[in-house]
C-alpha positions as a Markdown table, in Angstrom:
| # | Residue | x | y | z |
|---|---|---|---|---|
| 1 | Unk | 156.7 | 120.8 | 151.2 |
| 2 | Unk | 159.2 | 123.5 | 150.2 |
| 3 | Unk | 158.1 | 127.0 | 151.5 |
| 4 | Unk | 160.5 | 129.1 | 150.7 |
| 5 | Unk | 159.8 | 133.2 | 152.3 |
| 6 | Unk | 159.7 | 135.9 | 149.3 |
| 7 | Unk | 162.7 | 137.2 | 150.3 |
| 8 | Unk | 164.4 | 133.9 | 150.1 |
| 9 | Unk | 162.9 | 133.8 | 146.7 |
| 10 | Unk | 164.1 | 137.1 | 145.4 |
| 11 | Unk | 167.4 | 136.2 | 146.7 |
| 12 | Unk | 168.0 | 133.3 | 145.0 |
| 13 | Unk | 166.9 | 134.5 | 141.2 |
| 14 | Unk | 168.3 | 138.0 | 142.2 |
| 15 | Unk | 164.9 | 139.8 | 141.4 |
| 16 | Unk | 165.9 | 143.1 | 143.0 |
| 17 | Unk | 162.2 | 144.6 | 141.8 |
| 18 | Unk | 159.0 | 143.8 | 142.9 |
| 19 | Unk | 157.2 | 144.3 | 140.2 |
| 20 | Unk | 158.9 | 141.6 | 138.5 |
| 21 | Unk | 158.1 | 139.3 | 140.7 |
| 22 | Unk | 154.3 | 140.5 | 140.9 |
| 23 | Unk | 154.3 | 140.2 | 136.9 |
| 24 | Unk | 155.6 | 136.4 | 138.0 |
| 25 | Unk | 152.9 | 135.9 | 140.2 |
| 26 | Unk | 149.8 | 136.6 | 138.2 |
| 27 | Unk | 151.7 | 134.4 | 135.5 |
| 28 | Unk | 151.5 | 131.6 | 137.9 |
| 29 | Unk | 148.0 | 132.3 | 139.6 |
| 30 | Unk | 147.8 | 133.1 | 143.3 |
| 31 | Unk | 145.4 | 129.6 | 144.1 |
| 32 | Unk | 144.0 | 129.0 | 148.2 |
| 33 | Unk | 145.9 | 127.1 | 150.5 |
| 34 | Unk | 146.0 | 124.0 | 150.2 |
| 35 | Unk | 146.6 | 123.8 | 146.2 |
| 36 | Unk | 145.5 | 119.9 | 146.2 |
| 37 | Unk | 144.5 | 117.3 | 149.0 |
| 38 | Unk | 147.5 | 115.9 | 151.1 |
| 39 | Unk | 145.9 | 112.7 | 151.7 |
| 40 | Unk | 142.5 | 113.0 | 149.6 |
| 41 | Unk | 142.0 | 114.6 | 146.7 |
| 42 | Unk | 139.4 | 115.4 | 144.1 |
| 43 | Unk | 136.6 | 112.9 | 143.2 |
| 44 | Unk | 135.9 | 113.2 | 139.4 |
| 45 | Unk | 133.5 | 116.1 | 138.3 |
| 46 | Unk | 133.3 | 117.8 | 142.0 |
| 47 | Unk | 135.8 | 120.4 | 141.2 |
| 48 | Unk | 134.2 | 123.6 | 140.2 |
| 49 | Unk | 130.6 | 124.4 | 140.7 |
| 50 | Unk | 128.0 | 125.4 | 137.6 |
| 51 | Unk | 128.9 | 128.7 | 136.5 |
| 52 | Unk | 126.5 | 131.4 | 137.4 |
| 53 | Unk | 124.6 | 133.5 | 135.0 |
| 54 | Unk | 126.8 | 137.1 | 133.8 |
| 55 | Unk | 124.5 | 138.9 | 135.6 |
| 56 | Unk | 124.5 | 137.3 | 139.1 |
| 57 | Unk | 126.8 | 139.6 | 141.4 |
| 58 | Unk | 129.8 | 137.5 | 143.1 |
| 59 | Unk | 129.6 | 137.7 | 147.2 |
| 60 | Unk | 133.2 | 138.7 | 148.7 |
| 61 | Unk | 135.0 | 136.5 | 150.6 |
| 62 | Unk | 135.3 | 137.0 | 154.2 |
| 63 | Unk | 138.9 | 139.1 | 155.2 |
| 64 | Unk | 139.4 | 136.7 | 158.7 |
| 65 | Unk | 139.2 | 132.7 | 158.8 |
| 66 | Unk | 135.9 | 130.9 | 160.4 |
| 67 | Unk | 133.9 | 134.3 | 159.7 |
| 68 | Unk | 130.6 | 132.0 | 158.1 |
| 69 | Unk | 130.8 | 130.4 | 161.8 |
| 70 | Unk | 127.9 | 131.1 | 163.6 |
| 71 | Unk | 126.5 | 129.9 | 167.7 |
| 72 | Unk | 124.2 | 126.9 | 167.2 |
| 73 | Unk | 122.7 | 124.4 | 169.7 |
| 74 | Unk | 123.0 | 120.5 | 170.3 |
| 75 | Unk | 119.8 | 120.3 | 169.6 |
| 76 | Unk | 119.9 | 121.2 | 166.2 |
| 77 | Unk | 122.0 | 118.6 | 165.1 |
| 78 | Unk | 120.2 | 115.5 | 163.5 |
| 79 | Unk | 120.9 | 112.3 | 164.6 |
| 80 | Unk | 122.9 | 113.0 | 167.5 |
| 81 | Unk | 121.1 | 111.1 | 170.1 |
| 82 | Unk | 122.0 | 107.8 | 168.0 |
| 83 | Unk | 126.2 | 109.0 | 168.0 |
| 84 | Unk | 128.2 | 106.4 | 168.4 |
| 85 | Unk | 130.4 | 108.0 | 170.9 |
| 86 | Unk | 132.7 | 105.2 | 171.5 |
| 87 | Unk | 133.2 | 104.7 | 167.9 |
| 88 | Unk | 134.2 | 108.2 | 167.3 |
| 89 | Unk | 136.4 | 108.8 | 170.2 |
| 90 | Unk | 139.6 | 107.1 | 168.2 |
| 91 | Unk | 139.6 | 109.8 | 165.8 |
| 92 | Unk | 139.4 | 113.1 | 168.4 |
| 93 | Unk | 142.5 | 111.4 | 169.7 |
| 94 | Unk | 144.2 | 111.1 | 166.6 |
| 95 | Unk | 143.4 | 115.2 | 166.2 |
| 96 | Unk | 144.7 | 115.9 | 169.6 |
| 97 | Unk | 147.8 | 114.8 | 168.5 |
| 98 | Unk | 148.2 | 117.3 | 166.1 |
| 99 | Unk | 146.3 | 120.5 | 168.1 |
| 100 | Unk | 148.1 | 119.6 | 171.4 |
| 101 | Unk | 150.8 | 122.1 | 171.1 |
| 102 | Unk | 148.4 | 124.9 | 169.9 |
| 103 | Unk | 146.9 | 127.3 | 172.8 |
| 104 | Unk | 143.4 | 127.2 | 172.3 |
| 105 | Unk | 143.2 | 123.4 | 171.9 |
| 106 | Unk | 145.6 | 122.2 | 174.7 |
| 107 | Unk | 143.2 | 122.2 | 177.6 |
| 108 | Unk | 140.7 | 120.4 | 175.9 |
| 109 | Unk | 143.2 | 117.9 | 174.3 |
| 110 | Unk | 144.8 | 117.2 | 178.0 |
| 111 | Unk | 141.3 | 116.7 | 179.4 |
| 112 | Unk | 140.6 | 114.1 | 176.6 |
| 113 | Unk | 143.7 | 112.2 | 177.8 |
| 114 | Unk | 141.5 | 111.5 | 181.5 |
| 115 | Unk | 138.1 | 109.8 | 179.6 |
| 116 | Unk | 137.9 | 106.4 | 179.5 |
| 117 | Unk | 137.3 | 105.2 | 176.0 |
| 118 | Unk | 134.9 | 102.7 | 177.0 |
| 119 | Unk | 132.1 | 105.3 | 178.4 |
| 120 | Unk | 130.2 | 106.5 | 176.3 |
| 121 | Unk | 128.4 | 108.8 | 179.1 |
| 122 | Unk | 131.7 | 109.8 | 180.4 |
| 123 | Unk | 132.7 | 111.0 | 176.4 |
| 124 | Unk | 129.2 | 112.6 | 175.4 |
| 125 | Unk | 129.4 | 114.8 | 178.4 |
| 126 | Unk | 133.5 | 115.6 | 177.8 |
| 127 | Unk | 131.6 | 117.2 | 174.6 |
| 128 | Unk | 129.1 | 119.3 | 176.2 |
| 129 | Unk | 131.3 | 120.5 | 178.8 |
| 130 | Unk | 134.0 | 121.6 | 177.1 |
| 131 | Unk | 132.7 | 122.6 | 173.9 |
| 132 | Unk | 130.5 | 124.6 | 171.9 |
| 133 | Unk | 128.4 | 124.2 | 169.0 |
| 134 | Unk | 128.2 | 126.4 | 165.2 |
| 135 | Unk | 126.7 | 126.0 | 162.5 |
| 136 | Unk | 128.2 | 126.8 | 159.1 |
| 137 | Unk | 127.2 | 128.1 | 155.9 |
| 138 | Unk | 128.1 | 129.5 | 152.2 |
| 139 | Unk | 129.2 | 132.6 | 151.5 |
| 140 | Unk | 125.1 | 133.4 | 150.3 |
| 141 | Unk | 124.0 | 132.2 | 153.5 |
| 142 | Unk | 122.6 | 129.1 | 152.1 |
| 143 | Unk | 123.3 | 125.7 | 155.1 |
| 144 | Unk | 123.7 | 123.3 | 152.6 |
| 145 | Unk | 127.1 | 122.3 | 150.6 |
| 146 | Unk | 128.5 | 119.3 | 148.7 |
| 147 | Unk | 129.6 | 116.4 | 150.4 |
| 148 | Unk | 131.8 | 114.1 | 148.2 |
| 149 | Unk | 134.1 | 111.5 | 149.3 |
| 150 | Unk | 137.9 | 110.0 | 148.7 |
| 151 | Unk | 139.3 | 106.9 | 149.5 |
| 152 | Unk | 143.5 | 104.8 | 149.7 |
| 153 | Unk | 144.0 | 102.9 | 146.7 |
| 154 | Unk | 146.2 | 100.2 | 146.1 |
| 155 | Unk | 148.1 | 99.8 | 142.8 |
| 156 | Unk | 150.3 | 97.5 | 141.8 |
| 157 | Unk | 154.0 | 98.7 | 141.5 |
| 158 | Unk | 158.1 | 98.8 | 141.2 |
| 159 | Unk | 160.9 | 100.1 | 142.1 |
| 160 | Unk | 161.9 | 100.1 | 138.9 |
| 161 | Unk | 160.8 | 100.6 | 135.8 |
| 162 | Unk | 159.4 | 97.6 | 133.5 |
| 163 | Unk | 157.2 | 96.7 | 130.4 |
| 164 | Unk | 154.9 | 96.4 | 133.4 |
| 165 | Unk | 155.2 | 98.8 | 135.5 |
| 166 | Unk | 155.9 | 102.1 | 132.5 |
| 167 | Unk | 153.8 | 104.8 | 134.7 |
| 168 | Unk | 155.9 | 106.6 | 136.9 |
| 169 | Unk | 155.0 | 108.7 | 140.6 |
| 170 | Unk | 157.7 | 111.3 | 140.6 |
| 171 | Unk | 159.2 | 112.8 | 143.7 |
| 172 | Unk | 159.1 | 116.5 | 144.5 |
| 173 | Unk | 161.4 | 118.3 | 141.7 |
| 174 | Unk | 164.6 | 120.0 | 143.3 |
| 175 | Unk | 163.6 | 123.1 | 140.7 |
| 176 | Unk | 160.1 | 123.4 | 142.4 |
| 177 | Unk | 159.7 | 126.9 | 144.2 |
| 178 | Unk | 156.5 | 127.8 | 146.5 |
| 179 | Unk | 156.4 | 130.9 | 147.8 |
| 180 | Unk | 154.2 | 131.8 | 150.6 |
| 181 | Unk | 152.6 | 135.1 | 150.1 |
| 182 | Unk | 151.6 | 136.2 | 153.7 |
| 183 | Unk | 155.1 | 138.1 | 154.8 |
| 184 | Unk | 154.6 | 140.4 | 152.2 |
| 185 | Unk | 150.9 | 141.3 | 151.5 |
| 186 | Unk | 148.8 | 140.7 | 154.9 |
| 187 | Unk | 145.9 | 140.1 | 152.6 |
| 188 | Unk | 147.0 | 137.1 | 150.5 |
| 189 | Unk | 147.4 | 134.9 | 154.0 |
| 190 | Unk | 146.4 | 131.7 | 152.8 |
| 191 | Unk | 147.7 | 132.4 | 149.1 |
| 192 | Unk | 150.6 | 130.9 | 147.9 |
| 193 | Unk | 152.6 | 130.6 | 144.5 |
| 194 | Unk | 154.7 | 127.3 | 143.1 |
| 195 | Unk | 157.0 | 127.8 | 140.1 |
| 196 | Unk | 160.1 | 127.6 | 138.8 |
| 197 | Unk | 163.3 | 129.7 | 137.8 |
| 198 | Unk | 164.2 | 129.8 | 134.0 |
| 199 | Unk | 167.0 | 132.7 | 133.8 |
| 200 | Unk | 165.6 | 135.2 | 136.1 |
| 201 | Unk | 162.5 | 134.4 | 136.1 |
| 202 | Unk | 159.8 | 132.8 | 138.2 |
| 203 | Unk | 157.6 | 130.9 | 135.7 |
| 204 | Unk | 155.0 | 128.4 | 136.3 |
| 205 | Unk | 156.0 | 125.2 | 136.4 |
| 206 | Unk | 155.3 | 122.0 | 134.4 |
| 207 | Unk | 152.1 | 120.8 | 133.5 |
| 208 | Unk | 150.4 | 117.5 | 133.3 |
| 209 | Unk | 151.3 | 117.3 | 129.8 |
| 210 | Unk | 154.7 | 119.2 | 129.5 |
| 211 | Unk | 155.4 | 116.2 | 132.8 |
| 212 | Unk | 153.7 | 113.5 | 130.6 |
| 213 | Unk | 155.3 | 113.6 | 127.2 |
| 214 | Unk | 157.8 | 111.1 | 125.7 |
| 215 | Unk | 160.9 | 113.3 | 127.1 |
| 216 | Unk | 159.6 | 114.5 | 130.7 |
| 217 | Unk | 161.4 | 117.0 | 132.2 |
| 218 | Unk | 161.2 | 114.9 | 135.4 |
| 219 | Unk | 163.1 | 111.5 | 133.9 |
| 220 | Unk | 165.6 | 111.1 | 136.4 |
| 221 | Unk | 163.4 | 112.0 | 139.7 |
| 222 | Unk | 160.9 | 109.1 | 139.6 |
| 223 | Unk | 159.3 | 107.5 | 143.3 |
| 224 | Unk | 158.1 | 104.2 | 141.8 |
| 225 | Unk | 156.7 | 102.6 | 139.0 |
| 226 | Unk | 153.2 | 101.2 | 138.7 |
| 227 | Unk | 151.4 | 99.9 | 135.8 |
| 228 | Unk | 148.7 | 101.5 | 134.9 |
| 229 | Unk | 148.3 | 105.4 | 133.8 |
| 230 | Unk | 144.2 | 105.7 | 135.3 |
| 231 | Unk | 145.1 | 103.9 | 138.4 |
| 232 | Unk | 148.4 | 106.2 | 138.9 |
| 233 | Unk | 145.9 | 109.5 | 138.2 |
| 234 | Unk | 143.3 | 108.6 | 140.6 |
| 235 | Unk | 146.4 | 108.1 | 143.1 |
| 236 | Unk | 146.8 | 111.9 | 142.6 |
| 237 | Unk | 143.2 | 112.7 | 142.8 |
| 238 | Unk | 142.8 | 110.7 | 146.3 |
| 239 | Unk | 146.0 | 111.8 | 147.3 |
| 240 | Unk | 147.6 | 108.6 | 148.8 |
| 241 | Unk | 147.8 | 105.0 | 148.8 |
| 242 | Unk | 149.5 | 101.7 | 149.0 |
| 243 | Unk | 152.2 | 100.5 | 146.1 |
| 244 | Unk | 152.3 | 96.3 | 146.4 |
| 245 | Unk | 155.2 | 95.1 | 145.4 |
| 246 | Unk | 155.1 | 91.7 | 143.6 |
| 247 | Unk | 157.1 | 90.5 | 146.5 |
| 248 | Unk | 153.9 | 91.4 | 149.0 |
| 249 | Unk | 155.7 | 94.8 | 150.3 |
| 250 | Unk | 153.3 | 97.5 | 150.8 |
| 251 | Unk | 154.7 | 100.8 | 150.0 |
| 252 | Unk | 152.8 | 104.0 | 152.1 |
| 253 | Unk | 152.8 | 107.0 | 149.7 |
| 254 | Unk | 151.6 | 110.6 | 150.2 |
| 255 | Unk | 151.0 | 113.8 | 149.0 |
| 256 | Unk | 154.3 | 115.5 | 149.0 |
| 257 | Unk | 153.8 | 118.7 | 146.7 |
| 258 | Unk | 151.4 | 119.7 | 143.5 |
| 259 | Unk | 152.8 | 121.9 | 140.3 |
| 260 | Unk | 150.8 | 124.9 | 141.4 |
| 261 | Unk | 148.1 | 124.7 | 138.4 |
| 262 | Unk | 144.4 | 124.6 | 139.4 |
| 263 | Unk | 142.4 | 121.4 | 139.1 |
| 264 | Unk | 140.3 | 120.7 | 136.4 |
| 265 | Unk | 137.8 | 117.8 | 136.4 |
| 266 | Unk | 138.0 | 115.1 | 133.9 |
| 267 | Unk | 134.5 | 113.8 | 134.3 |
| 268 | Unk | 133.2 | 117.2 | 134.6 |
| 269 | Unk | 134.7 | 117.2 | 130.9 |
| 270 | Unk | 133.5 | 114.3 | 129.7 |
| 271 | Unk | 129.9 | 115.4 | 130.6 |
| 272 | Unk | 130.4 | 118.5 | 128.4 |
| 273 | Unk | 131.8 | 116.8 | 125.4 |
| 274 | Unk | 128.3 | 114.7 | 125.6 |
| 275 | Unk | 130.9 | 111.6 | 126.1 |
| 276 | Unk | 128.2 | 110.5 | 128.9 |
| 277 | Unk | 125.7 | 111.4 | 131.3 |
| 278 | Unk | 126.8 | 113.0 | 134.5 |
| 279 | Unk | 125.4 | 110.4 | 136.4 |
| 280 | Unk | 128.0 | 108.2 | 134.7 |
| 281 | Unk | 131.3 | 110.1 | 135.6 |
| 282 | Unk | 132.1 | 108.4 | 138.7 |
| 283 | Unk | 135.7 | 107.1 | 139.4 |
| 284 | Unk | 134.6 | 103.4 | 137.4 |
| 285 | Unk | 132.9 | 105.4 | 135.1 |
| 286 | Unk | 136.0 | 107.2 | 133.6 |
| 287 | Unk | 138.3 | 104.1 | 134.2 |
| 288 | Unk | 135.5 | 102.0 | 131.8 |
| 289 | Unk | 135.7 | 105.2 | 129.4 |
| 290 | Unk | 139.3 | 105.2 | 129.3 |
| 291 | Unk | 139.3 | 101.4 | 128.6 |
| 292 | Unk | 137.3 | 102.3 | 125.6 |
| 293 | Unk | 139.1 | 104.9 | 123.9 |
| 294 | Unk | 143.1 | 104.2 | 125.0 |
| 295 | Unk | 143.8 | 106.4 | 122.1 |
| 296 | Unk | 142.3 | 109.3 | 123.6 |
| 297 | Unk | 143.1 | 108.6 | 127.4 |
| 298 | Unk | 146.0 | 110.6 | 127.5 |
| 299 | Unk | 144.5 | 114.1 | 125.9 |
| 300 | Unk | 141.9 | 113.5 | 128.3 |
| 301 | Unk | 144.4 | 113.4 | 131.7 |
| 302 | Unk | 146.4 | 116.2 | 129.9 |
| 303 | Unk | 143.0 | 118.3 | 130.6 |
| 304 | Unk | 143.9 | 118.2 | 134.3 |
| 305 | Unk | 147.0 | 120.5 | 134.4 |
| 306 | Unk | 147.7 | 119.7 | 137.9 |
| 307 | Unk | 150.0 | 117.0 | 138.9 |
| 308 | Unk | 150.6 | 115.7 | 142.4 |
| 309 | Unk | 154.2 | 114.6 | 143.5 |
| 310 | Unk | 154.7 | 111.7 | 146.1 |
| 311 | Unk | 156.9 | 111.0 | 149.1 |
| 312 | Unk | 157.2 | 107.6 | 150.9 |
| 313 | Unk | 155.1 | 107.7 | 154.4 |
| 314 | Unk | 156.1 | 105.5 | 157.2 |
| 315 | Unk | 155.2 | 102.2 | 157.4 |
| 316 | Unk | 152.6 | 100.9 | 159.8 |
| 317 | Unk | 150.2 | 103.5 | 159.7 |
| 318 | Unk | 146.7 | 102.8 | 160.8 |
| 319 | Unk | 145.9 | 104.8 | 157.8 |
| 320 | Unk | 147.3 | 107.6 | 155.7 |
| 321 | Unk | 148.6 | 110.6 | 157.0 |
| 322 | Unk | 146.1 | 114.0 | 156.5 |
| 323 | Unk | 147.1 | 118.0 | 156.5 |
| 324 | Unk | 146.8 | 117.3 | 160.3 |
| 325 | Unk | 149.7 | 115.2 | 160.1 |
| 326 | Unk | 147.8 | 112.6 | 162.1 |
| 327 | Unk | 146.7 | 108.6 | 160.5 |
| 328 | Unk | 142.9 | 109.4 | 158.7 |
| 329 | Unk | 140.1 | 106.8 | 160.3 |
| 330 | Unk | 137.9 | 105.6 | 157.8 |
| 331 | Unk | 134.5 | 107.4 | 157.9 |
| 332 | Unk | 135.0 | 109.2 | 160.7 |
| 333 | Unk | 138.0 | 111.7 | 158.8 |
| 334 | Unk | 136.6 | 114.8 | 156.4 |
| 335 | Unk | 138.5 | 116.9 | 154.5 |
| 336 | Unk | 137.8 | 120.6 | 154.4 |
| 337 | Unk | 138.3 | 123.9 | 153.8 |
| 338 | Unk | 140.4 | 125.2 | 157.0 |
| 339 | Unk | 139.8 | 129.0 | 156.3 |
| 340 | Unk | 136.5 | 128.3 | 157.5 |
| 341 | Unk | 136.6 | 125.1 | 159.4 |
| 342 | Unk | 139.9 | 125.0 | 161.5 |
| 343 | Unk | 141.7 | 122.0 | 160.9 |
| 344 | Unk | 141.3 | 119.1 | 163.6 |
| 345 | Unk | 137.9 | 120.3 | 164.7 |
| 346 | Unk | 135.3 | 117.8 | 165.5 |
| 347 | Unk | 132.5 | 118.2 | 163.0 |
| 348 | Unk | 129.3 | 117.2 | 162.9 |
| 349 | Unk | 128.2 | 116.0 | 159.5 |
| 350 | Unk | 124.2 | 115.5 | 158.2 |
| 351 | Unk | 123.9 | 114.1 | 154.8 |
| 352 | Unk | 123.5 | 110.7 | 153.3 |
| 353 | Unk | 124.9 | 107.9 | 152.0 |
| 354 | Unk | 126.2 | 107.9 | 148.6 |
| 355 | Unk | 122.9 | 107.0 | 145.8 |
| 356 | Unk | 120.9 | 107.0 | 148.9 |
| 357 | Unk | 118.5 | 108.5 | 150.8 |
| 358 | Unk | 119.6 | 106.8 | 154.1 |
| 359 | Unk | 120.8 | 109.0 | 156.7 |
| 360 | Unk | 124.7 | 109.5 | 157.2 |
| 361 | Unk | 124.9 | 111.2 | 160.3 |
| 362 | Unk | 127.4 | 111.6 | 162.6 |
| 363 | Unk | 130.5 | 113.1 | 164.3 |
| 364 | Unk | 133.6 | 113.3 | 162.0 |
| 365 | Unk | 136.8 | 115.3 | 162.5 |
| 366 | Unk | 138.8 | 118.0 | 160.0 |
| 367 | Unk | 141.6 | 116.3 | 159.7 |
| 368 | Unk | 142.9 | 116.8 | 156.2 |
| 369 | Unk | 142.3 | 119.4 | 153.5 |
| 370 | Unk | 141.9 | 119.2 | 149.1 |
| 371 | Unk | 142.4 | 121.5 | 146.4 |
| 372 | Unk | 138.7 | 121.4 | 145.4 |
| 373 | Unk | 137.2 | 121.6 | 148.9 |
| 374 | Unk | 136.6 | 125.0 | 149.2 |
| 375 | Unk | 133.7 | 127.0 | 151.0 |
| 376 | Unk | 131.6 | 127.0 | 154.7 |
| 377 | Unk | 129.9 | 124.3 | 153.7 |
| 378 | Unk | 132.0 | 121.5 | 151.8 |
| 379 | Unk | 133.6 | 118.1 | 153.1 |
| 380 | Unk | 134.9 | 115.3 | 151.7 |
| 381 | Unk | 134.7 | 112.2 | 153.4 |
| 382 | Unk | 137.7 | 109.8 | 153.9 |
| 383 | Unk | 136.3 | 105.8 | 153.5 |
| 384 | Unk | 139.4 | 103.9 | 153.9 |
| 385 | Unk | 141.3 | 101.8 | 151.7 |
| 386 | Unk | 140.6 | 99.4 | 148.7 |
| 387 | Unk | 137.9 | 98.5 | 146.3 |
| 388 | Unk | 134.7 | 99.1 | 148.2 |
| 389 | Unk | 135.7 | 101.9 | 149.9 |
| 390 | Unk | 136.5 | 103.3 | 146.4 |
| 391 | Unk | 133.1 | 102.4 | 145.0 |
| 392 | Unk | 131.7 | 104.6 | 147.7 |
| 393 | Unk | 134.1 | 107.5 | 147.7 |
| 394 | Unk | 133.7 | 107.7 | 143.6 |
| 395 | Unk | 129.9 | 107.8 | 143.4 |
| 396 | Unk | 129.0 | 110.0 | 146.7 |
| 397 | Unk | 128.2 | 113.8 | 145.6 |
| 398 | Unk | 125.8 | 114.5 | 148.4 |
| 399 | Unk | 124.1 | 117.7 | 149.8 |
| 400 | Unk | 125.0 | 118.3 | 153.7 |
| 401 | Unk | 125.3 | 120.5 | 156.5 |
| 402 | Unk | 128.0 | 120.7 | 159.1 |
| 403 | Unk | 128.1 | 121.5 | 162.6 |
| 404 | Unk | 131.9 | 122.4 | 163.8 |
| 405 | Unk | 132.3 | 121.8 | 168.1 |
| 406 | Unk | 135.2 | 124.2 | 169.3 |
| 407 | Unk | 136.5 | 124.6 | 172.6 |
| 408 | Unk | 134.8 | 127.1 | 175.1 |
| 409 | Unk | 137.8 | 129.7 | 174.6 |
| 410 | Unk | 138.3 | 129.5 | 171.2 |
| 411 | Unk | 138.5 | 132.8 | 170.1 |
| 412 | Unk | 136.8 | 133.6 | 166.9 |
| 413 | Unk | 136.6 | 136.9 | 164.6 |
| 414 | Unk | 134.3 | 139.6 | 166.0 |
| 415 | Unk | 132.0 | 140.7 | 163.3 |
């Protein structure tokens, strides 16, 4: 991504006020870090919650990260004498690649390094002795939160452009600013801005349908090609995939960068309009709806002003890469929110299946973030690549609690 210091920014449209650029800002909206999912994204209709009544009085965020964090015991945790600790183990490593270099991780990381991945008793009691346990919860105190699910697609594609492959993934645009907040104003730390410079302006930049019409601003800066418009909007929602090429390449793509406007559910939508029942607006659900009414597919993407842009990833990965910067491992990777879950924790998750009431229950680890998964309580579990992995990830929406393990001297904010 481009993060480019206010300064930096004022510099280069020669603001030489800040109220200008504050004007700018609450043109753009000030959104939560991260803006969208850099490897999952947004399942349809799981972006926002139901709005409250007027009268219901709005609890404050917290001022410090993990603040909802509270001690817990083992015990508490459902499921966890059946934990398959061997089968988990893969995916701790994969975090300690990416918390290695940070303080209060290293010593646990290095110690990882000496258990044998074939003993299980040798792993469970790595866990116990190094770490400790906390529960989470919302910002109401409430335990439970929504536990929805994304998956890797693979779309058919091009390098170029054809009467098959018209839909284009654009790269990052060379006129997209983001400018992190947190030099300036201590209390915007996880806020950030994207836009773009028209005169001496910062104004927000593109959306979905200002990118999408006839005569894109964007012709010119285009990734790939695949052919179909749904397929190449879910890729944004999920956040990455695989493009085939017809010669049997597989092309790795990731997030690379988002416009900067909010996320706004197309299923959710469709729900409203009476279109169909929510129970309906699952990924397959809106693809069939789409397949229906082709003449109103595109007004109905336009609803979701934000767009995603793409960069190639590196081939070979054992999956794609999350906000850790580390390869996601089907069903045991969650996104979440890291002001209140810090990223590459292990967590433990308690929920179910998706349309089920069998128990999913096990240790998973933070290793990726999304634009809609936001709050104490709220993951979004990664199920690997293709078809069936997609029919899961589109239809779970399931209520869950998490348990987050941190190391022994992780310091966390007094209250």
């Amino acid at each position: 991504m481009k993060f480019i210091d206010v300064f930096a920014v004022t510099s280069i449209i020669n603001i030489r006020r800040w109220w200008i650029l504050l004007g700018v800002l609450s043109l753009a909206g000030c959104q939560s870090l991260p803006l969208q999912k850099s490897a999952g994204g947004v399942p349809p209709g799981t972006s926002a919650p139901a709005e409250k009544p007027i009268s219901s009085t709005p609890v404050k965020p917290p001022s410090q990260p993990y603040a909802l964090l509270h001690p817990a015991h083992w015990a508490e945790m459902p499921g966890l004498a059946q934990e398959d600790w061997l089968a988990s183990w893969p995916a701790w490593l994969q975090s300690c690649q990416g918390l290695k270099k940070k303080t209060e991780w290293q010593a646990v990381c290095a110690t990882a390094q000496t258990v044998k991945a074939d003993d299980a008793v040798a792993i469970q009691t790595y866990w116990q002795q190094n770490f400790n346990v906390y529960s989470t919860q919302q910002l109401d105190g409430v335990q439970q939160g929504l536990i929805t699910g994304y998956y890797q697609p693979v779309l058919k594609g091009a390098r170029m452009a054809s009467e098959r492959y018209p839909v284009p993934l654009y790269k990052v645009p060379t006129d997209l600013i983001t400018v992190n907040l947190s030099s300036l104003f201590p209390d915007l730390k996880y806020k950030r801005v994207r836009g773009r410079v028209q005169g001496q302006t910062l104004v927000p930049y593109y959306t979905r349908a200002e990118i999408e019409q006839q005569q894109s601003p964007l012709a010119g800066n285009e990734l790939l090609w695949v052919g179909d418009a749904v397929e190449a909007f879910f890729l944004q929602v999920q956040g990455s995939g695989i493009v085939e090429l017809e010669n049997g390449e597989r092309l790795p793509v990731g997030y690379a960068d988002q416009n900067g406007h909010p996320y706004q559910s197309i299923g959710k939508l469709l729900v409203e309009r009476g279109e169909m029942q929510a129970s309906e607006a699952s990924m397959q659900g809106i693809k069939n709806w789409g397949q229906q009414h082709p003449e109103q597919l595109q007004g109905l993407l336009n609803a979701n002003p934000s767009y995603v842009f793409f960069k190639l990833l590196p081939a070979g990965l054992s999956g794609p890469l999350g906000a850790l910067g580390v390869p996601l491992t089907g069903v045991r990777s969650i996104a979440v929110d890291p002001f209140y879950i810090p990223l590459g924790a292990p967590v433990y998750l308690a929920t179910t299946y998706p349309n089920s009431d069998n128990p999913l229950q096990q240790l998973m680890v933070a290793q990726d973030t999304g634009g809609a998964i936001k709050g104490g309580v709220r993951a979004d579990v990664y199920w690997g690549e293709g078809e069936s992995a997609g029919k899961l990830a589109g239809a779970m929406r399931q209520q869950g609690q998490l348990w987050v393990w941190l190391p022994k001297n992780f310091q966390l904010p007094q209250p």
